[in-house]
N, C-alpha and C positions, 0 to 999 in steps of 0.2 A: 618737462619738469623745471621747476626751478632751483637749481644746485647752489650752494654756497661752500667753496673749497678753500680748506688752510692748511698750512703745515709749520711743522717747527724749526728748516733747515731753512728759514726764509724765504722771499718772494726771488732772486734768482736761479733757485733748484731746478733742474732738467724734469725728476719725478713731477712735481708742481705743473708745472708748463706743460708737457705729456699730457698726462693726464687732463688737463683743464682743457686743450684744445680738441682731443679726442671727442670730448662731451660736447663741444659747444655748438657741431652740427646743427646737432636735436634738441638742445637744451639750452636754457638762461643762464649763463653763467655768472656768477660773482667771487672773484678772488680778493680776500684779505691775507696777508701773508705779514711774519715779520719784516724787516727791514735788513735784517741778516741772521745768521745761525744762534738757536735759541734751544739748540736740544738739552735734553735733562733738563731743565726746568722743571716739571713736572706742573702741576696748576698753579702757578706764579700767577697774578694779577697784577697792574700796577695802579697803586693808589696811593704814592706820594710824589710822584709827575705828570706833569701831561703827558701826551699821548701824542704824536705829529701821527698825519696821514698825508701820505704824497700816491696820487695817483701816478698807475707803473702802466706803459703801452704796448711790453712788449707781449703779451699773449695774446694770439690770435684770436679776435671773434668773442673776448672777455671784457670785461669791466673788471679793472685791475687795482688793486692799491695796496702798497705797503706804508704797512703801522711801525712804530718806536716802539712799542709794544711786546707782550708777550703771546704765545700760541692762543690760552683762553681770551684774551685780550681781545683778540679776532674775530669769535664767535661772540663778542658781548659788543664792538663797535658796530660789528655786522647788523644785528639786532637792533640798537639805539642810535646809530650815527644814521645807517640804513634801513630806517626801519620801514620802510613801502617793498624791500624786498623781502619775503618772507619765504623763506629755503622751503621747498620738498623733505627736503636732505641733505645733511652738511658729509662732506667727505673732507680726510684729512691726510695727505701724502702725495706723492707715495714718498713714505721715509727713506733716508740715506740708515739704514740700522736697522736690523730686527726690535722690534718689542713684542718677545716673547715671555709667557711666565711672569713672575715678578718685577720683570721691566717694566710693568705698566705703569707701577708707585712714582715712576721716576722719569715717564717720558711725557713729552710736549705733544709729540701727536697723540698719544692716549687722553691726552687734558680737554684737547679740542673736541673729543666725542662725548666724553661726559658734561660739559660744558654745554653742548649742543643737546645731552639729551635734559640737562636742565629746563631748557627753554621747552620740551617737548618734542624737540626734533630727531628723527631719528636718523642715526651717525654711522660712520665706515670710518677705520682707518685704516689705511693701508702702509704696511713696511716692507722694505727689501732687505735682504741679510746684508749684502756688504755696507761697509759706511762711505764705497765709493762710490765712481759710476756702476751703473747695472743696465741691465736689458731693459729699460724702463720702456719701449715701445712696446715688448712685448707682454710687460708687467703690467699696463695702462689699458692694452685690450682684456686680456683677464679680470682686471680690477671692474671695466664696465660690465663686462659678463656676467660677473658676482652680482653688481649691483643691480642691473634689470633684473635678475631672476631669484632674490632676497628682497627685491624692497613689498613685492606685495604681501610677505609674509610676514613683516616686520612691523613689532607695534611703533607709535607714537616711544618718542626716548628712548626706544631698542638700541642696542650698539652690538656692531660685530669688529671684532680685531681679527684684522686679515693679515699673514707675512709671507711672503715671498720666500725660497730657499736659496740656498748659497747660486750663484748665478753659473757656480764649476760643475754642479748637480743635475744631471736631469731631473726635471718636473715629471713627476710619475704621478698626480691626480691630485685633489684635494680632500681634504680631511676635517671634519666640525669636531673639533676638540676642546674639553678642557683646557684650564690653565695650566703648567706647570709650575716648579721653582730653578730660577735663574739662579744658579750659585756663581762669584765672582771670588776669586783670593784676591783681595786689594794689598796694592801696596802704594802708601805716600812716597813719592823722591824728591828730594829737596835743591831744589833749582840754586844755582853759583848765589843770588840775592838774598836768599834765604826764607824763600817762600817751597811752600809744598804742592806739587800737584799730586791727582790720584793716576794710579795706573791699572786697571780691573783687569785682568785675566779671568777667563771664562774657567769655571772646572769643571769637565769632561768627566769624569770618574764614577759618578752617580750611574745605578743600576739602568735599564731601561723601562719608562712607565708611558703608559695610554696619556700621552697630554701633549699641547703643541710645540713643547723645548722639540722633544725626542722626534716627533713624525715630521718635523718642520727638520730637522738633523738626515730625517730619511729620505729627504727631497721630496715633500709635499706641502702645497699652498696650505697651512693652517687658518680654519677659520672659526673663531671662540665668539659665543655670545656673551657681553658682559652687562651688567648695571649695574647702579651708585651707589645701592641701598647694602651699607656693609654690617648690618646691624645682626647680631649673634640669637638668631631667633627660638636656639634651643635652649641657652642660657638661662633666657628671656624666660622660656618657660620654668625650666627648672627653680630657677629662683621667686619666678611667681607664685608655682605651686607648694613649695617649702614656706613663703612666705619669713623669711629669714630676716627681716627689720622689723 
Protein backbone atom coordinates (compact mmCIF):
# COMPACT_ATOMS: atom_id res chain seq x y z
CA UNK A 1 0.00 0.00 0.00
CA UNK A 2 0.70 3.30 -0.28
CA UNK A 3 0.66 5.01 3.20
CA UNK A 4 0.82 8.76 3.87
CA UNK A 5 1.61 9.35 7.82
CA UNK A 6 1.17 12.68 9.92
CA UNK A 7 0.89 13.74 13.18
CA UNK A 8 0.57 16.80 15.39
CA UNK A 9 3.44 16.51 17.92
CA UNK A 10 5.76 17.16 14.91
CA UNK A 11 8.11 15.35 12.69
CA UNK A 12 10.80 14.47 15.73
CA UNK A 13 8.07 12.21 17.73
CA UNK A 14 9.15 8.53 18.69
CA UNK A 15 5.18 7.52 18.02
CA UNK A 16 5.74 8.99 14.30
CA UNK A 17 9.02 7.30 13.53
CA UNK A 18 7.65 3.90 15.12
CA UNK A 19 5.17 3.63 13.52
CA UNK A 20 6.39 4.86 10.01
CA UNK A 21 9.29 2.44 9.92
CA UNK A 22 7.39 -0.57 11.23
CA UNK A 23 5.23 -0.05 7.90
CA UNK A 24 7.69 0.69 5.58
CA UNK A 25 8.86 -3.10 5.12
CA UNK A 26 5.75 -3.75 3.16
CA UNK A 27 4.63 -0.53 2.27
CA UNK A 28 5.39 3.20 0.44
CA UNK A 29 5.79 5.31 2.85
CA UNK A 30 5.39 9.16 2.94
CA UNK A 31 5.79 11.20 6.01
CA UNK A 32 4.61 14.90 6.27
CA UNK A 33 4.90 16.03 9.75
CA UNK A 34 5.05 19.51 11.44
CA UNK A 35 8.15 20.98 12.01
CA UNK A 36 7.43 20.92 15.86
CA UNK A 37 4.61 20.43 18.32
CA UNK A 38 1.17 21.49 17.00
CA UNK A 39 -1.26 19.81 19.43
CA UNK A 40 -4.71 21.35 19.98
CA UNK A 41 -4.75 23.06 17.07
CA UNK A 42 -7.60 21.37 16.02
CA UNK A 43 -8.05 22.02 11.94
CA UNK A 44 -5.92 25.16 11.81
CA UNK A 45 -4.96 25.72 8.01
CA UNK A 46 -2.52 28.33 7.17
CA UNK A 47 -3.47 30.72 4.71
CA UNK A 48 -1.84 33.94 5.55
CA UNK A 49 2.04 32.38 5.29
CA UNK A 50 3.86 30.45 3.34
CA UNK A 51 4.45 27.22 4.17
CA UNK A 52 8.55 26.05 4.17
CA UNK A 53 9.04 22.27 3.54
CA UNK A 54 12.45 20.84 4.52
CA UNK A 55 13.01 17.29 3.70
CA UNK A 56 13.79 15.17 7.26
CA UNK A 57 16.27 11.83 6.76
CA UNK A 58 16.03 10.45 9.75
CA UNK A 59 13.29 7.71 9.31
CA UNK A 60 14.30 4.70 8.11
CA UNK A 61 13.13 3.37 4.58
CA UNK A 62 10.66 6.81 4.28
CA UNK A 63 10.42 9.82 2.28
CA UNK A 64 10.36 12.21 4.96
CA UNK A 65 9.52 16.11 5.26
CA UNK A 66 8.57 18.43 7.71
CA UNK A 67 6.13 21.42 6.97
CA UNK A 68 5.95 25.24 8.96
CA UNK A 69 2.72 24.29 8.79
CA UNK A 70 -0.22 22.87 10.63
CA UNK A 71 -1.53 18.97 11.17
CA UNK A 72 -4.38 19.48 8.16
CA UNK A 73 -1.71 21.42 6.41
CA UNK A 74 0.07 18.02 5.87
CA UNK A 75 -2.57 16.08 4.39
CA UNK A 76 -3.37 19.14 1.89
CA UNK A 77 0.77 19.62 0.89
CA UNK A 78 0.70 15.88 0.71
CA UNK A 79 -2.06 15.96 -2.00
CA UNK A 80 -0.95 19.29 -3.99
CA UNK A 81 2.90 19.64 -3.49
CA UNK A 82 2.98 15.59 -3.78
CA UNK A 83 0.52 14.99 -5.87
CA UNK A 84 1.98 11.62 -7.97
CA UNK A 85 1.72 10.05 -4.47
CA UNK A 86 -1.75 9.14 -3.95
CA UNK A 87 -2.23 7.46 -0.24
CA UNK A 88 -4.11 3.93 0.34
CA UNK A 89 -4.64 5.49 3.58
CA UNK A 90 -3.38 8.26 5.70
CA UNK A 91 -2.56 7.39 9.32
CA UNK A 92 -2.07 9.91 11.92
CA UNK A 93 0.21 9.42 15.25
CA UNK A 94 0.56 7.73 17.22
CA UNK A 95 -0.30 10.73 19.51
CA UNK A 96 1.62 11.79 22.74
CA UNK A 97 -2.31 12.23 24.54
CA UNK A 98 -5.45 10.60 24.39
CA UNK A 99 -8.18 12.01 22.07
CA UNK A 100 -10.98 10.67 23.59
CA UNK A 101 -14.75 11.82 23.52
CA UNK A 102 -14.91 15.41 22.96
CA UNK A 103 -11.26 15.85 22.48
CA UNK A 104 -11.79 15.36 18.97
CA UNK A 105 -13.14 19.30 18.56
CA UNK A 106 -9.78 20.19 19.64
CA UNK A 107 -7.12 17.91 18.44
CA UNK A 108 -4.54 17.94 15.50
CA UNK A 109 -4.49 14.40 14.91
CA UNK A 110 -8.24 14.20 14.66
CA UNK A 111 -7.91 17.13 12.05
CA UNK A 112 -5.50 14.92 9.92
CA UNK A 113 -8.17 12.20 9.45
CA UNK A 114 -11.06 14.27 8.63
CA UNK A 115 -8.92 16.30 6.26
CA UNK A 116 -7.74 12.96 4.80
CA UNK A 117 -11.20 11.84 4.59
CA UNK A 118 -11.96 15.12 2.66
CA UNK A 119 -9.97 14.10 -0.14
CA UNK A 120 -11.56 10.55 -0.04
CA UNK A 121 -9.14 8.82 1.91
CA UNK A 122 -9.68 6.67 4.28
CA UNK A 123 -7.96 7.63 7.90
CA UNK A 124 -6.54 6.03 11.43
CA UNK A 125 -5.58 8.03 14.06
CA UNK A 126 -3.93 6.64 16.61
CA UNK A 127 -3.39 8.15 20.39
CA UNK A 128 -1.57 6.98 23.44
CA UNK A 129 -2.85 8.12 26.88
CA UNK A 130 0.12 9.68 28.38
CA UNK A 131 1.41 12.99 26.87
CA UNK A 132 4.85 11.37 27.43
CA UNK A 133 6.83 8.63 26.26
CA UNK A 134 4.89 5.34 26.10
CA UNK A 135 5.36 1.69 24.80
CA UNK A 136 5.15 3.03 21.41
CA UNK A 137 6.79 -0.27 19.95
CA UNK A 138 4.37 -2.12 21.35
CA UNK A 139 1.50 0.58 20.47
CA UNK A 140 2.85 0.60 16.55
CA UNK A 141 2.53 -3.31 16.28
CA UNK A 142 -1.18 -3.03 17.54
CA UNK A 143 -1.82 -0.01 15.48
CA UNK A 144 -0.61 -2.20 12.29
CA UNK A 145 -2.73 -5.05 13.32
CA UNK A 146 -5.82 -2.69 13.53
CA UNK A 147 -5.05 -1.48 10.25
CA UNK A 148 -4.55 -4.67 8.03
CA UNK A 149 -7.64 -6.05 9.46
CA UNK A 150 -10.06 -2.76 9.18
CA UNK A 151 -8.82 -1.39 6.00
CA UNK A 152 -10.86 -3.93 3.86
CA UNK A 153 -13.87 -2.97 5.60
CA UNK A 154 -13.46 0.39 5.41
CA UNK A 155 -15.17 2.69 3.09
CA UNK A 156 -13.49 5.46 0.86
CA UNK A 157 -13.28 8.74 3.81
CA UNK A 158 -14.13 6.23 6.64
CA UNK A 159 -12.17 7.13 9.84
CA UNK A 160 -11.54 5.13 12.92
CA UNK A 161 -10.20 7.01 16.24
CA UNK A 162 -8.01 4.39 17.84
CA UNK A 163 -6.44 5.32 21.87
CA UNK A 164 -4.24 3.42 23.46
CA UNK A 165 -4.70 3.17 27.49
CA UNK A 166 -2.88 4.48 30.30
CA UNK A 167 0.58 2.63 29.51
CA UNK A 168 0.23 1.64 33.99
CA UNK A 169 -2.82 -0.57 32.75
CA UNK A 170 -2.93 -3.63 31.42
CA UNK A 171 -4.35 -3.86 27.90
CA UNK A 172 -7.24 -6.41 28.44
CA UNK A 173 -8.66 -6.24 24.54
CA UNK A 174 -10.14 -3.85 22.35
CA UNK A 175 -13.39 -2.31 22.22
CA UNK A 176 -15.47 -0.50 18.96
CA UNK A 177 -17.09 2.12 20.81
CA UNK A 178 -19.03 5.24 20.83
CA UNK A 179 -17.76 8.61 21.50
CA UNK A 180 -18.04 9.88 24.95
CA UNK A 181 -17.92 13.43 26.65
CA UNK A 182 -14.38 14.59 27.88
CA UNK A 183 -15.29 17.00 30.81
CA UNK A 184 -12.29 19.24 31.95
CA UNK A 185 -12.50 21.93 35.04
CA UNK A 186 -10.27 24.57 33.36
CA UNK A 187 -8.58 26.85 35.27
CA UNK A 188 -6.58 30.19 33.55
CA UNK A 189 -3.21 31.03 35.82
CA UNK A 190 -1.81 34.08 35.18
CA UNK A 191 1.98 33.87 34.47
CA UNK A 192 4.48 36.78 36.62
CA UNK A 193 4.11 38.95 32.78
CA UNK A 194 0.64 38.96 32.95
CA UNK A 195 -0.40 36.62 30.46
CA UNK A 196 -2.77 33.62 31.08
CA UNK A 197 -2.33 30.02 30.37
CA UNK A 198 -5.12 27.30 30.65
CA UNK A 199 -4.58 24.38 33.12
CA UNK A 200 -7.48 21.48 32.25
CA UNK A 201 -8.08 18.97 34.75
CA UNK A 202 -9.78 15.98 33.64
CA UNK A 203 -13.14 15.30 35.84
CA UNK A 204 -13.45 11.78 36.90
CA UNK A 205 -16.72 12.06 38.70
CA UNK A 206 -19.25 11.32 35.92
CA UNK A 207 -21.31 8.02 36.38
CA UNK A 208 -19.95 5.07 34.07
CA UNK A 209 -21.35 4.77 30.30
CA UNK A 210 -20.71 2.32 27.21
CA UNK A 211 -18.39 4.90 25.33
CA UNK A 212 -14.51 5.09 24.67
CA UNK A 213 -13.76 7.99 27.76
CA UNK A 214 -14.90 4.95 30.24
CA UNK A 215 -13.57 1.41 28.55
CA UNK A 216 -10.41 3.40 27.33
CA UNK A 217 -10.27 4.27 31.60
CA UNK A 218 -10.82 0.25 31.83
CA UNK A 219 -7.61 -0.59 30.03
CA UNK A 220 -8.96 -1.15 26.69
CA UNK A 221 -7.64 -0.01 23.04
CA UNK A 222 -10.88 2.05 21.99
CA UNK A 223 -11.77 1.97 18.58
CA UNK A 224 -14.76 4.66 17.28
CA UNK A 225 -15.78 5.06 13.79
CA UNK A 226 -16.26 8.76 12.88
CA UNK A 227 -17.31 11.13 9.84
CA UNK A 228 -17.61 14.90 9.03
CA UNK A 229 -21.10 15.03 8.18
CA UNK A 230 -22.40 16.87 11.45
CA UNK A 231 -25.49 17.89 10.25
CA UNK A 232 -28.63 17.39 12.71
CA UNK A 233 -30.88 15.06 10.39
CA UNK A 234 -33.79 14.73 12.73
CA UNK A 235 -34.17 18.48 13.17
CA UNK A 236 -33.76 18.52 9.49
CA UNK A 237 -36.70 16.58 9.41
CA UNK A 238 -38.92 17.90 11.99
CA UNK A 239 -38.57 21.23 10.69
CA UNK A 240 -39.29 20.18 7.18
CA UNK A 241 -42.37 18.46 8.05
CA UNK A 242 -43.77 21.39 10.21
CA UNK A 243 -42.73 23.54 7.59
CA UNK A 244 -42.26 26.39 9.95
CA UNK A 245 -41.00 29.51 7.51
Amino acid sequence: MKILICNDDGIESNGLKILAEKLSDKNEILVIAPDGNRSACSHTLTVRESIKITEYGKIRGCKAYAISGSPADCVKIARHVFGDFVPDVVLSGINKGHNLGSDIMYSGTVAIAYEAAFFGFPAFAFSAFSHGESNFNLYADIAVEILYKLMPITDKAGIWNVNFPDINLQIKGKKFTPLGAKVYVDEYIKDSDGKYKINGIIDNSSEFCDCDVEWNKKGYITITPLKYDKSDYGILKTVGEKCIL
